[in-house]
N, CA, C and O atoms as a GROMACS GRO file, in nm:
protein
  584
    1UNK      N    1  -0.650   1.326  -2.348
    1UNK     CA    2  -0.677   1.238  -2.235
    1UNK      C    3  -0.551   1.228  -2.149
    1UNK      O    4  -0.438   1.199  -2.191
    2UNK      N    5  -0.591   1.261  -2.002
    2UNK     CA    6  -0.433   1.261  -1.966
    2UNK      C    7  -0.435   1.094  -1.890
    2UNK      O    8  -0.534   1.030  -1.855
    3UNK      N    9  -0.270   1.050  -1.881
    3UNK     CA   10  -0.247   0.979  -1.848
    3UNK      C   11  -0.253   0.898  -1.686
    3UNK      O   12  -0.249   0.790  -1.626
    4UNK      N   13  -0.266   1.052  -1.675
    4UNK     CA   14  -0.239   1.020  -1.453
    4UNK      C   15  -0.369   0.922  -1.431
    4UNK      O   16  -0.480   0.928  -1.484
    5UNK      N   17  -0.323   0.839  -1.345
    5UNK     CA   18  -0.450   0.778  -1.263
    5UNK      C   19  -0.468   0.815  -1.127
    5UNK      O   20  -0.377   0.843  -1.050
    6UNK      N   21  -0.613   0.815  -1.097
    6UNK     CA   22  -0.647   0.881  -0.970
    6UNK      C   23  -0.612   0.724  -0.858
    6UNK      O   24  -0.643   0.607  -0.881
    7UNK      N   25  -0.556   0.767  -0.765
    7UNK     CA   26  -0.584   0.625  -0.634
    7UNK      C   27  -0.660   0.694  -0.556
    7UNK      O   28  -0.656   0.815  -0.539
    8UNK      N   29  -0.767   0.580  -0.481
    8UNK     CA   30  -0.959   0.650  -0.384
    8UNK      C   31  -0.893   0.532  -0.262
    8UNK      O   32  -0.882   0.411  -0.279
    9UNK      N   33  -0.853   0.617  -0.133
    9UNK     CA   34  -0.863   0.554  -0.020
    9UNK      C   35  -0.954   0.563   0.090
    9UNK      O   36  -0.964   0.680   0.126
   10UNK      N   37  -1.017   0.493   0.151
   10UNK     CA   38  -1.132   0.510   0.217
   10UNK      C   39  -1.045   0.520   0.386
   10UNK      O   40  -0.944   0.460   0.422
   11UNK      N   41  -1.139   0.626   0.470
   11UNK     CA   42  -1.086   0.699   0.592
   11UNK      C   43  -1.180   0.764   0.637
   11UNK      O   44  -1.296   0.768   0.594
   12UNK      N   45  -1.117   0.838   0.759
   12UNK     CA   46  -1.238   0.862   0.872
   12UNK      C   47  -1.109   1.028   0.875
   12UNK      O   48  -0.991   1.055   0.854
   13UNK      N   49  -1.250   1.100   0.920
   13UNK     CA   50  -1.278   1.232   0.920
   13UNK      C   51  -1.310   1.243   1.098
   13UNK      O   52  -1.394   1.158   1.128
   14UNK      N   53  -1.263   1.329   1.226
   14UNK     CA   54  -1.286   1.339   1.330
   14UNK      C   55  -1.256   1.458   1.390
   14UNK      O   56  -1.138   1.493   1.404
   15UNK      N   57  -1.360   1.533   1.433
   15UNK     CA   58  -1.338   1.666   1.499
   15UNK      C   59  -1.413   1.667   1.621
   15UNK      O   60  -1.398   1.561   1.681
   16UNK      N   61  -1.500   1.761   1.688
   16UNK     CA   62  -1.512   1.801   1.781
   16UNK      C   63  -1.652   1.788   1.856
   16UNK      O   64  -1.694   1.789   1.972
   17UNK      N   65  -1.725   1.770   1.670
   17UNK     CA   66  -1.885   1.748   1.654
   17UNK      C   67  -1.897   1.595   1.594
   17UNK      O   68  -1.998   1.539   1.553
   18UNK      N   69  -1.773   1.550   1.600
   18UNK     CA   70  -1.810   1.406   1.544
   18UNK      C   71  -1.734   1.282   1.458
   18UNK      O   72  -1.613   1.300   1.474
   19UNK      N   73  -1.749   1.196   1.398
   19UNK     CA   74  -1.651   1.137   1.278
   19UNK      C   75  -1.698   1.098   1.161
   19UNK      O   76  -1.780   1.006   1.172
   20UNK      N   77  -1.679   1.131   1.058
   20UNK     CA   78  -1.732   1.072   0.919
   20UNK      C   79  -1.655   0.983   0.850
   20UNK      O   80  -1.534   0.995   0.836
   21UNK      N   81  -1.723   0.891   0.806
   21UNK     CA   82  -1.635   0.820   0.679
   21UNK      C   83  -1.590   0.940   0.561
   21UNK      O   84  -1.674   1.023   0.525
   22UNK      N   85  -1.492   0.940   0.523
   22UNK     CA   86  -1.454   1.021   0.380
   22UNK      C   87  -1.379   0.875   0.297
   22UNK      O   88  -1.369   0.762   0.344
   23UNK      N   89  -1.329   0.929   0.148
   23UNK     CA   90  -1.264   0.911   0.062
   23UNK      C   91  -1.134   1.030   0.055
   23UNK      O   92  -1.142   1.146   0.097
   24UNK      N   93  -1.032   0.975   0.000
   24UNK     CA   94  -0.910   1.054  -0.018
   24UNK      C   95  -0.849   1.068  -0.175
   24UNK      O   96  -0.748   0.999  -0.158
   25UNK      N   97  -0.843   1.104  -0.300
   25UNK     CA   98  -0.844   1.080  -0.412
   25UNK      C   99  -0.688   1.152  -0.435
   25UNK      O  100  -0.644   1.266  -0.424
   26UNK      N  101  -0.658   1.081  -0.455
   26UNK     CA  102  -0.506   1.134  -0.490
   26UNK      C  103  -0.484   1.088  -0.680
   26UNK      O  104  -0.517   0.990  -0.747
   27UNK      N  105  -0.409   1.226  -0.710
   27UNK     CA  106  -0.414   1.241  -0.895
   27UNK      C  107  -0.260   1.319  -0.900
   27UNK      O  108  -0.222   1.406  -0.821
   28UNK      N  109  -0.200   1.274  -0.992
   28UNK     CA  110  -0.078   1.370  -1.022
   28UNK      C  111  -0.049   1.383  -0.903
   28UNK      O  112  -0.040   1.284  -0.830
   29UNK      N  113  -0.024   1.533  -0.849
   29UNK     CA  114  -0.030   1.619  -0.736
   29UNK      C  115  -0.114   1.677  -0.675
   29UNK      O  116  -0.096   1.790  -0.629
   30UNK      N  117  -0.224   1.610  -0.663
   30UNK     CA  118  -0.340   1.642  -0.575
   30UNK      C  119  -0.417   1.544  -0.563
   30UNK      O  120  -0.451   1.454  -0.640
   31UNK      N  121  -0.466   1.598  -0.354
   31UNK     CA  122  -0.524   1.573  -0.312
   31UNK      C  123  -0.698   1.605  -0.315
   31UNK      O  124  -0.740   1.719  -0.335
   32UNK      N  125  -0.761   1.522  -0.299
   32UNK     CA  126  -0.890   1.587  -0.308
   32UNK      C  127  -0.956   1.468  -0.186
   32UNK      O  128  -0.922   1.354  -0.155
   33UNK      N  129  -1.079   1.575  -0.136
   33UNK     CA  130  -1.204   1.500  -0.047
   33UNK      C  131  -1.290   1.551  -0.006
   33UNK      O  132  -1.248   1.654   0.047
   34UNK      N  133  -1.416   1.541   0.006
   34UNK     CA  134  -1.514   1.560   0.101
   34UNK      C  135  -1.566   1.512   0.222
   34UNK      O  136  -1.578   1.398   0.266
   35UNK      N  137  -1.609   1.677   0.286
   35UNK     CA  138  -1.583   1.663   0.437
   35UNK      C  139  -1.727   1.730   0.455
   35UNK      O  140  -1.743   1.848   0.423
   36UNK      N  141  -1.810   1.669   0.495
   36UNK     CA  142  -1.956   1.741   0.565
   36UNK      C  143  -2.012   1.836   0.423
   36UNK      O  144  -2.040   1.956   0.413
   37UNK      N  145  -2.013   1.730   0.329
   37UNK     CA  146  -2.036   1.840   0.209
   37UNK      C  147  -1.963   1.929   0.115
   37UNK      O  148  -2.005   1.968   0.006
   38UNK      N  149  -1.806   1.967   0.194
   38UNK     CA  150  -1.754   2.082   0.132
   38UNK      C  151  -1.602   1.984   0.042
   38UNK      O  152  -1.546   1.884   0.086
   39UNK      N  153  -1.586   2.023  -0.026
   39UNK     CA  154  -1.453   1.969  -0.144
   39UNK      C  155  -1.370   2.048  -0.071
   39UNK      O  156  -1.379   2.168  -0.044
   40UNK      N  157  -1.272   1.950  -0.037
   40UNK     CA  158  -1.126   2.030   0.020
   40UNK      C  159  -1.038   1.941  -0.140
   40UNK      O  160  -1.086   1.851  -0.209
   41UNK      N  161  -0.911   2.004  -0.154
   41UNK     CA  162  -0.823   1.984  -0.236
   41UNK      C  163  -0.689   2.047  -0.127
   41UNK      O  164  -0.698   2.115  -0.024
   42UNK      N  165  -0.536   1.976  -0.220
   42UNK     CA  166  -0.479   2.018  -0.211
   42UNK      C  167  -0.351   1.982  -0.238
   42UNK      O  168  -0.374   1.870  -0.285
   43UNK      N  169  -0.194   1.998  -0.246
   43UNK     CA  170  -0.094   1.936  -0.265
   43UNK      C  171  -0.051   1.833  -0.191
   43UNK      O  172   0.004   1.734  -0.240
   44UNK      N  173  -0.085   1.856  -0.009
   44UNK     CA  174  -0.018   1.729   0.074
   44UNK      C  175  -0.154   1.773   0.177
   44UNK      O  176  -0.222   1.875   0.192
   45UNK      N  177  -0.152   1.651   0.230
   45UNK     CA  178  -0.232   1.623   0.342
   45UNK      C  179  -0.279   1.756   0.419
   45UNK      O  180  -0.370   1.839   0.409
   46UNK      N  181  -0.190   1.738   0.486
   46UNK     CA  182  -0.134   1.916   0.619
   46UNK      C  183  -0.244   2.036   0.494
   46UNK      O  184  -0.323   2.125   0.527
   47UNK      N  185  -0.222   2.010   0.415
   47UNK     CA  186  -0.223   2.189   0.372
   47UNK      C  187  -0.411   2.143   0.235
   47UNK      O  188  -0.439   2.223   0.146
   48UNK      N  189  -0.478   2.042   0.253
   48UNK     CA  190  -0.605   2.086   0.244
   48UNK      C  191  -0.683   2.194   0.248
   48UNK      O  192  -0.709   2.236   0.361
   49UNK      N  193  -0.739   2.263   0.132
   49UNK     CA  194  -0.824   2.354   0.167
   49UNK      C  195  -0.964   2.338   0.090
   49UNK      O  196  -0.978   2.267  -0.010
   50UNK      N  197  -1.070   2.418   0.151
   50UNK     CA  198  -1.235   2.418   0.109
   50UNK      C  199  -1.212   2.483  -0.047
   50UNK      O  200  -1.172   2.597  -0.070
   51UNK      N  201  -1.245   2.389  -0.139
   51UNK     CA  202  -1.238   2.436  -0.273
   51UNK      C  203  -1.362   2.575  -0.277
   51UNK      O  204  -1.471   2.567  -0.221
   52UNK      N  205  -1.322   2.678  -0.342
   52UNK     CA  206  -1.366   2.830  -0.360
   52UNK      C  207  -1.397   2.894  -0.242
   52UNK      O  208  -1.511   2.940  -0.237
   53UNK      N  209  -1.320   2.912  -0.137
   53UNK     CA  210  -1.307   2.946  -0.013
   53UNK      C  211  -1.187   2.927   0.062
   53UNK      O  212  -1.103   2.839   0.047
   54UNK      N  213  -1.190   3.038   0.160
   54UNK     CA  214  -1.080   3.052   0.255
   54UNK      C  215  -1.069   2.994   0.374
   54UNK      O  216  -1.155   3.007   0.462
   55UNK      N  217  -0.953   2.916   0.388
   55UNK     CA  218  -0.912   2.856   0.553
   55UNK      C  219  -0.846   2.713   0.494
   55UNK      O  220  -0.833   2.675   0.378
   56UNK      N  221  -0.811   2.645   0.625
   56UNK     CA  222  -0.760   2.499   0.581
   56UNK      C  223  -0.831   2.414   0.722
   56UNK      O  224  -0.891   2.455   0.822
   57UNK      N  225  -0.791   2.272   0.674
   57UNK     CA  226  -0.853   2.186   0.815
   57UNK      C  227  -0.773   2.232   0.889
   57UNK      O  228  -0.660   2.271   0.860
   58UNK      N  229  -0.848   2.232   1.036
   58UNK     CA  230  -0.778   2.218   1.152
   58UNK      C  231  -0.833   2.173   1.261
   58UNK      O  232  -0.954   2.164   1.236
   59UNK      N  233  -0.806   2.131   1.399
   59UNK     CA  234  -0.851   2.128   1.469
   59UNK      C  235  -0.947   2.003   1.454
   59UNK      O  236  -1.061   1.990   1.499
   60UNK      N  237  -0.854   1.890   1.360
   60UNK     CA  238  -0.945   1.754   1.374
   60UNK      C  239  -0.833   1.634   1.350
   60UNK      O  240  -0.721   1.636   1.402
   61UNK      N  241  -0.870   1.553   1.283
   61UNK     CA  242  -0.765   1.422   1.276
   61UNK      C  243  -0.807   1.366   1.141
   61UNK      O  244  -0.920   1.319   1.130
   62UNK      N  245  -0.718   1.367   1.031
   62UNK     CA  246  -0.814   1.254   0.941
   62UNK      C  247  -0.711   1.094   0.915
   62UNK      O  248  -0.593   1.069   0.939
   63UNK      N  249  -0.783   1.043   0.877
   63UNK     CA  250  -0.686   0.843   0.932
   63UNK      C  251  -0.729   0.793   0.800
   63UNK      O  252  -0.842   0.806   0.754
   64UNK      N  253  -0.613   0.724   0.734
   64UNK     CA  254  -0.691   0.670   0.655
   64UNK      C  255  -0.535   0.537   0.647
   64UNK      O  256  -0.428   0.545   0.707
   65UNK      N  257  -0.597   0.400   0.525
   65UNK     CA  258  -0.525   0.360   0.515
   65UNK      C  259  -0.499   0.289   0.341
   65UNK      O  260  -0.594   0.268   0.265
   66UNK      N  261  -0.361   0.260   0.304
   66UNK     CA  262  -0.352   0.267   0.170
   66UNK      C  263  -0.265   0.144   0.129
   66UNK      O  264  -0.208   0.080   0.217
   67UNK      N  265  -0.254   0.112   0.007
   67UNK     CA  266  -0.192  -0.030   0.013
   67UNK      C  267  -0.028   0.028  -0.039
   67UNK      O  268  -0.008   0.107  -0.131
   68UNK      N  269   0.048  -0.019   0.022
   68UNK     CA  270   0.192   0.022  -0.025
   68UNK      C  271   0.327  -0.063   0.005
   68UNK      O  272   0.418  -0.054   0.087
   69UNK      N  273   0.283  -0.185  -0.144
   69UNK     CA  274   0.345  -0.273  -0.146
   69UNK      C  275   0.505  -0.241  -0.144
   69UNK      O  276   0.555  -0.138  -0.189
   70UNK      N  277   0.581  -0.360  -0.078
   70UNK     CA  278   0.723  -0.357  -0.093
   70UNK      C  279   0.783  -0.471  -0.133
   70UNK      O  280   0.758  -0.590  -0.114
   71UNK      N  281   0.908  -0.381  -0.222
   71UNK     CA  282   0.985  -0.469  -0.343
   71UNK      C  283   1.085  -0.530  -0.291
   71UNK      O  284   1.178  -0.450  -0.297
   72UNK      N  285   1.128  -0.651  -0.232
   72UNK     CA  286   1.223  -0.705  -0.192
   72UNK      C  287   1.261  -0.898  -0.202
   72UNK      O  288   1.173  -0.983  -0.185
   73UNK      N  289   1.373  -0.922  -0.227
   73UNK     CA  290   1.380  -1.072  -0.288
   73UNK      C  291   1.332  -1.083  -0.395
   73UNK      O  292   1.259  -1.182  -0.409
   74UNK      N  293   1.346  -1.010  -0.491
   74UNK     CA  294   1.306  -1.002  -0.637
   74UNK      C  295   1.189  -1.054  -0.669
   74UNK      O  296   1.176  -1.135  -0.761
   75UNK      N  297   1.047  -0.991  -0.562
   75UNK     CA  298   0.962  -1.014  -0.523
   75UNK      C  299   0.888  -0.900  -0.521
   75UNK      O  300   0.970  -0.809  -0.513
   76UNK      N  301   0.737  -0.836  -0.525
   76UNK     CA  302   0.649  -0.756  -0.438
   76UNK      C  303   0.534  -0.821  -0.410
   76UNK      O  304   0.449  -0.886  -0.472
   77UNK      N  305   0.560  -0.770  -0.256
   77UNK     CA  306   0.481  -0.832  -0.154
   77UNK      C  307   0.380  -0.751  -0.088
   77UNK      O  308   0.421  -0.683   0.006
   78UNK      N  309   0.298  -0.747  -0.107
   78UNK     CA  310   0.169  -0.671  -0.028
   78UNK      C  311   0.211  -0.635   0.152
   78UNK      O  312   0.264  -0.708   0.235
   79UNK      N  313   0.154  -0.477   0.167
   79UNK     CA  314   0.193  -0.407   0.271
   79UNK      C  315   0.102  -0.333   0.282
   79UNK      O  316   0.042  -0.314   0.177
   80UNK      N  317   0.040  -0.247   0.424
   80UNK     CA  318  -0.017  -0.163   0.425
   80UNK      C  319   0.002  -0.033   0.490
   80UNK      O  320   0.041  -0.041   0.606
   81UNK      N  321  -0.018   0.104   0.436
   81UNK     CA  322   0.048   0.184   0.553
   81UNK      C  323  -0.074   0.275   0.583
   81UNK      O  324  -0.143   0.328   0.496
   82UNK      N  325  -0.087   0.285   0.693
   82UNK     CA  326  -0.183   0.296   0.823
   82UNK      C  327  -0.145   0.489   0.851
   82UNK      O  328  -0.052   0.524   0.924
   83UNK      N  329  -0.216   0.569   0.793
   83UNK     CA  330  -0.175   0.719   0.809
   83UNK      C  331  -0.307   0.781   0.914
   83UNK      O  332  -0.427   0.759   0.925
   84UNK      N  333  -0.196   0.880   0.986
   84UNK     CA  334  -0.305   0.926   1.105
   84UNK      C  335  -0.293   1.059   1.101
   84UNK      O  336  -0.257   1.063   1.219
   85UNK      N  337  -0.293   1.145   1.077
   85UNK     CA  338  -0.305   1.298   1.008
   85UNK      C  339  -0.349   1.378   1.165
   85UNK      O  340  -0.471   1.374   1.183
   86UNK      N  341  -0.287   1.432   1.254
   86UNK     CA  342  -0.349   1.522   1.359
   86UNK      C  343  -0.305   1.674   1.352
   86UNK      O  344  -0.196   1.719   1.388
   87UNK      N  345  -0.445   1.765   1.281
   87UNK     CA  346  -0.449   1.917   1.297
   87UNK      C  347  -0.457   1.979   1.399
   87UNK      O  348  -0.559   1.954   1.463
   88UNK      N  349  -0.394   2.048   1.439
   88UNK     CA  350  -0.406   2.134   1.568
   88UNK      C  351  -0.465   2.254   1.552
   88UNK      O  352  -0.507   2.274   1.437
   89UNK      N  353  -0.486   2.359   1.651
   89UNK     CA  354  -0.579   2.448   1.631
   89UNK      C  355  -0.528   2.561   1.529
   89UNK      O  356  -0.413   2.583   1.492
   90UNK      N  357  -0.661   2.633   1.490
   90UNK     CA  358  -0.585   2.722   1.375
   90UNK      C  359  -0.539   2.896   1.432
   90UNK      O  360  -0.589   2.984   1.503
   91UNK      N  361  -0.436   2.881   1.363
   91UNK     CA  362  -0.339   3.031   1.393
   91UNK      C  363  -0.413   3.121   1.323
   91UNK      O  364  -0.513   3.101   1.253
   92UNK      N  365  -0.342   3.244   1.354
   92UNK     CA  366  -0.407   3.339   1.288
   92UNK      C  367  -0.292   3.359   1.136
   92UNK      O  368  -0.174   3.392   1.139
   93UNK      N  369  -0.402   3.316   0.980
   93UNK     CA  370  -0.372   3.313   0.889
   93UNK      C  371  -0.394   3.206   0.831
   93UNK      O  372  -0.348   3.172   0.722
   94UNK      N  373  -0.510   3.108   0.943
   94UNK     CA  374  -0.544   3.004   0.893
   94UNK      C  375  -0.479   2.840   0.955
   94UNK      O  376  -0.536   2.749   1.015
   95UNK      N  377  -0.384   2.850   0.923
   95UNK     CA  378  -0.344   2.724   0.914
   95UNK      C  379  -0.315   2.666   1.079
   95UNK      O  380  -0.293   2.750   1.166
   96UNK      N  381  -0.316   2.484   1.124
   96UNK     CA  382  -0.328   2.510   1.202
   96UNK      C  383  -0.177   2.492   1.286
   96UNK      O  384  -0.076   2.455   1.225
   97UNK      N  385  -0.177   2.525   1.441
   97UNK     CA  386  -0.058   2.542   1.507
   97UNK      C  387   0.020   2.460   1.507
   97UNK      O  388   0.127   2.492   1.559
   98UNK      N  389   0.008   2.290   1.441
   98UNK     CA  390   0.072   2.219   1.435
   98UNK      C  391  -0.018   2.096   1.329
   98UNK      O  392  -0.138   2.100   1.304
   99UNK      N  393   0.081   1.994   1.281
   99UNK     CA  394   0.053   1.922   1.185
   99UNK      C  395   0.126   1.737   1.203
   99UNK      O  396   0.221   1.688   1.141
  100UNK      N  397   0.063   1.692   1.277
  100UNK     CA  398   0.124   1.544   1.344
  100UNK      C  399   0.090   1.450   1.246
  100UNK      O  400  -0.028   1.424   1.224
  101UNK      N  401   0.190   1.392   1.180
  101UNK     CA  402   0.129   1.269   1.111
  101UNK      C  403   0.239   1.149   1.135
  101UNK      O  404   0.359   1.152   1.108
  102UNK      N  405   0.158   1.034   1.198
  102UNK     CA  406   0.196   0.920   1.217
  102UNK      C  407   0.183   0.803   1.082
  102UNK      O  408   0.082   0.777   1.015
  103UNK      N  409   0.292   0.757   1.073
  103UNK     CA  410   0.249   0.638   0.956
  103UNK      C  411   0.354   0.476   1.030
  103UNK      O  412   0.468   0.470   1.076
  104UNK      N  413   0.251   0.372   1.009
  104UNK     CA  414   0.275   0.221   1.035
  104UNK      C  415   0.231   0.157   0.888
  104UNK      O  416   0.127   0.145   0.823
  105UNK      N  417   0.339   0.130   0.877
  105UNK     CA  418   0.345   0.005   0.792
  105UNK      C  419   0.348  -0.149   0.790
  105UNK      O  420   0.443  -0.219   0.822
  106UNK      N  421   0.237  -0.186   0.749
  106UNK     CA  422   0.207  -0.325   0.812
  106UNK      C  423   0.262  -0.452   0.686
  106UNK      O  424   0.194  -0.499   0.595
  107UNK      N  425   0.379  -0.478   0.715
  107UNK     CA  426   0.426  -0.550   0.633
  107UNK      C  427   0.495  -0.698   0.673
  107UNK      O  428   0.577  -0.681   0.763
  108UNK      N  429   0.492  -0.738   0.661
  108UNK     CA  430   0.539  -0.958   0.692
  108UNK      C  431   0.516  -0.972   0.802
  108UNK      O  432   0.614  -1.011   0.866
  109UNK      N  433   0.413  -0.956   0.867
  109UNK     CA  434   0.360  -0.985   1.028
  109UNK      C  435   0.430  -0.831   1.144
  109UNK      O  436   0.418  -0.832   1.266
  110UNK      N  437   0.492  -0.726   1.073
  110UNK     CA  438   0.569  -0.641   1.164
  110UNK      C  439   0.527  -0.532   1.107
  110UNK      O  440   0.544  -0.510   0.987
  111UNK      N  441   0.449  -0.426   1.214
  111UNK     CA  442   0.436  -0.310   1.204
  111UNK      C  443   0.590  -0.177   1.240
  111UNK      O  444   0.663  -0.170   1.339
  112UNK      N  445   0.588  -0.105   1.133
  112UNK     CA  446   0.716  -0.037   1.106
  112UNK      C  447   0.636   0.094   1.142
  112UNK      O  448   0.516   0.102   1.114
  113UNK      N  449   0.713   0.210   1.216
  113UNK     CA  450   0.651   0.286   1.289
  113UNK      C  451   0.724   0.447   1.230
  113UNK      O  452   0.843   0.442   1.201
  114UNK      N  453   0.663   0.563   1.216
  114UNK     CA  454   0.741   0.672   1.194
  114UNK      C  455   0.627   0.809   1.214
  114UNK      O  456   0.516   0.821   1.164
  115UNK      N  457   0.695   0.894   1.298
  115UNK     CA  458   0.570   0.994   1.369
  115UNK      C  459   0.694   1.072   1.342
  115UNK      O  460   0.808   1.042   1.377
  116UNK      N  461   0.632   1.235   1.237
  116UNK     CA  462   0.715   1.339   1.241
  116UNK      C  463   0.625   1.467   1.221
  116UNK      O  464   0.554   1.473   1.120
  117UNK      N  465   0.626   1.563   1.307
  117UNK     CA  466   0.595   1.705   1.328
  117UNK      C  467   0.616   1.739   1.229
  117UNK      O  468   0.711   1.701   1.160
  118UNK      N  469   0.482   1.867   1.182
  118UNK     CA  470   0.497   1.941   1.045
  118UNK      C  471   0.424   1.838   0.933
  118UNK      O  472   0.443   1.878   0.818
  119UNK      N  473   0.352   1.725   0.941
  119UNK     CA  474   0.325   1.651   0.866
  119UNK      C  475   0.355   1.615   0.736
  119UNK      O  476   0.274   1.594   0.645
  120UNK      N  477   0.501   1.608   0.730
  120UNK     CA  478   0.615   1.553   0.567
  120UNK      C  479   0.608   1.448   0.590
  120UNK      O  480   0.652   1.386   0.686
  121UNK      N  481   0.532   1.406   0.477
  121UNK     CA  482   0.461   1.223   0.449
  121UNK      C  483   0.617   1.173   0.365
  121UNK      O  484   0.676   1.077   0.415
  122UNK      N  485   0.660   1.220   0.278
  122UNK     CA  486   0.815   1.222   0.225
  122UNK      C  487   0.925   1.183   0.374
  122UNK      O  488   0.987   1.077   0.374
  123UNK      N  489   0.934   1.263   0.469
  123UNK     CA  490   1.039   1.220   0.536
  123UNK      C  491   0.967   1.115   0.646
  123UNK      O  492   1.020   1.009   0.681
  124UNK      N  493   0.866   1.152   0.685
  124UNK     CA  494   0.784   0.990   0.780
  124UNK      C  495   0.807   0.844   0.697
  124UNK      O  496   0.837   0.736   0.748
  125UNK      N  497   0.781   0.875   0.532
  125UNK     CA  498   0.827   0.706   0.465
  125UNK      C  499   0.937   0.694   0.447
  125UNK      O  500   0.971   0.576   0.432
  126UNK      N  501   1.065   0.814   0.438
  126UNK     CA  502   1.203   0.774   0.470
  126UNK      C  503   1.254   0.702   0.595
  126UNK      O  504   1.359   0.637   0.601
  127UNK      N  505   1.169   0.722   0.693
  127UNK     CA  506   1.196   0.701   0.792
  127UNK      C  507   1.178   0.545   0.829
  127UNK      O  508   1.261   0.470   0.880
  128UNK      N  509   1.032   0.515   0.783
  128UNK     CA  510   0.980   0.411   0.762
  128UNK      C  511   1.118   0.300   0.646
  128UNK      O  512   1.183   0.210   0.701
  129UNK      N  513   1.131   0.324   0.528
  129UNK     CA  514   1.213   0.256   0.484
  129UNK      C  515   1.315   0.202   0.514
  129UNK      O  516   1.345   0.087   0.482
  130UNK      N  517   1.395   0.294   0.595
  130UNK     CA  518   1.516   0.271   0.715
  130UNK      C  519   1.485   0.198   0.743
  130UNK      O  520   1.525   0.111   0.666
  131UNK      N  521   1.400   0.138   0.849
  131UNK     CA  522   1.376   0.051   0.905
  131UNK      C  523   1.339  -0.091   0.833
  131UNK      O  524   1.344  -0.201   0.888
  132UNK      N  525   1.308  -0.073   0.728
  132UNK     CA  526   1.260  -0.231   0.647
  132UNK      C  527   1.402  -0.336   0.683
  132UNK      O  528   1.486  -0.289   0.760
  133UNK      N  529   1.418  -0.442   0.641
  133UNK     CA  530   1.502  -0.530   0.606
  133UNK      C  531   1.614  -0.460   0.483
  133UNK      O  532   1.593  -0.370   0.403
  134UNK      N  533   1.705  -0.522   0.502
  134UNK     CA  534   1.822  -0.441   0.402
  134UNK      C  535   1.769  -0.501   0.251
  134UNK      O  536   1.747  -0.621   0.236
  135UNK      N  537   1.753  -0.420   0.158
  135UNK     CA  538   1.767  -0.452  -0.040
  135UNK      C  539   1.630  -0.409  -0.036
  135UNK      O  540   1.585  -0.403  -0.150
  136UNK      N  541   1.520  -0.368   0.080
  136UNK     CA  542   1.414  -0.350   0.056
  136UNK      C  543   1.329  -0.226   0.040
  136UNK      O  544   1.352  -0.127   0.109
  137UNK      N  545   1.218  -0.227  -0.060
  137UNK     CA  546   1.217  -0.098  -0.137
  137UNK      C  547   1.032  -0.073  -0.138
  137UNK      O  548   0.956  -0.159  -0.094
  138UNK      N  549   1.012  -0.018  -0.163
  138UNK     CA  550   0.838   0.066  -0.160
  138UNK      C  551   0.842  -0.008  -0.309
  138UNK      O  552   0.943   0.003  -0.379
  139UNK      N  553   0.751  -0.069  -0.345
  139UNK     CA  554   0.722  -0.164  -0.508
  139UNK      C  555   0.648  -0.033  -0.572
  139UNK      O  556   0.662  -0.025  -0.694
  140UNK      N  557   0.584   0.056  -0.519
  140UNK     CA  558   0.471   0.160  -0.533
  140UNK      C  559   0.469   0.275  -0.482
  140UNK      O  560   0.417   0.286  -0.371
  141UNK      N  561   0.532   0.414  -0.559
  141UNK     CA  562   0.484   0.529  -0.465
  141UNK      C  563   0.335   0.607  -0.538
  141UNK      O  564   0.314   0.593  -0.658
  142UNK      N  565   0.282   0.652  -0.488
  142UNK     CA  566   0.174   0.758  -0.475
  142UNK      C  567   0.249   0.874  -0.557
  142UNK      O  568   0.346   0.939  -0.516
  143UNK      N  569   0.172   0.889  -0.703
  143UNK     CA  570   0.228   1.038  -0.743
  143UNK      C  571   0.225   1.198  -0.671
  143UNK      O  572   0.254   1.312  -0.709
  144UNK      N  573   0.179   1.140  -0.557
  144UNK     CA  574   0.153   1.240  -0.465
  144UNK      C  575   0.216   1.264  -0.333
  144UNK      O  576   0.179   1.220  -0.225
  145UNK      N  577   0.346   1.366  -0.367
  145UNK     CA  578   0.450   1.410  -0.242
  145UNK      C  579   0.349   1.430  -0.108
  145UNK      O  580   0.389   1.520  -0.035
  146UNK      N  581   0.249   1.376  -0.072
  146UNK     CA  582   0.193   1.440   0.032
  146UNK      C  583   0.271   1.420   0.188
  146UNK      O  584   0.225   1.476   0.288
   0.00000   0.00000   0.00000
């Protein structure tokens, strides 16, 4: 029995034909979800692909939001961070021409802001942390570098 626990965040799916509610299941190091039927998986956000098939998302937006309390005053205090995932169109080899992900963190009445190209969820919450109040720390990461 392995030990990892899965975290299920609920989010919206948006392309060209439309928007769906999805789920986001994050385990160990993977991502998993369904999109119009098909199981995408994958290591980080950006790089999703259609489980037993070729290509990755592109050319849509997926948003979702997750709870990601912070440890500060020898305290944890409930926070939320607000992720906005934008695929650009796909290159040739699949993937698409660009990878925008915005993250806000909604924590003691103040939204904390961090938008970085290439979609590294790792350096967008570095970014994000900077900015907290000084001694203050993420109470919770996601086993998942996404």
């Amino acid at each position: 029995m392995s030990s990892e626990s899965t975290e299920v965040w609920a989010g919206w799916y948006r392309d060209r034909t439309g928007a769906e509610a999805v789920t986001i299941a994050a385990s160990g190091h993977q991502l998993r979800t369904r999109i119009r039927g098909v199981e995408y998986e994958g290591a980080t956000f950006a790089a999703l692909e259609p489980v037993g098939a070729d290509g990755m998302l592109s050319s849509c937006v997926l948003e979702w939001d997750m709870p990601l309390p912070v440890r500060t005053d020898g305290g944890i205090h409930p926070a939320t961070l607000s992720c906005l995932l934008t695929l650009g169109e796909p290159r040739e080899g699949g993937l698409p021409d660009r990878a925008d992900l915005n993250l806000t963190l909604h924590y003691g009445g103040t939204a904390y802001e961090s938008g970085v190209a290439g979609g590294d969820f790792a350096n967008a919450l570095s970014r994000i942390l900077k900015q907290l109040p000084p001694g203050a720390e993420f109470g919770l990461r996601s086993a998942v570098g996404a």
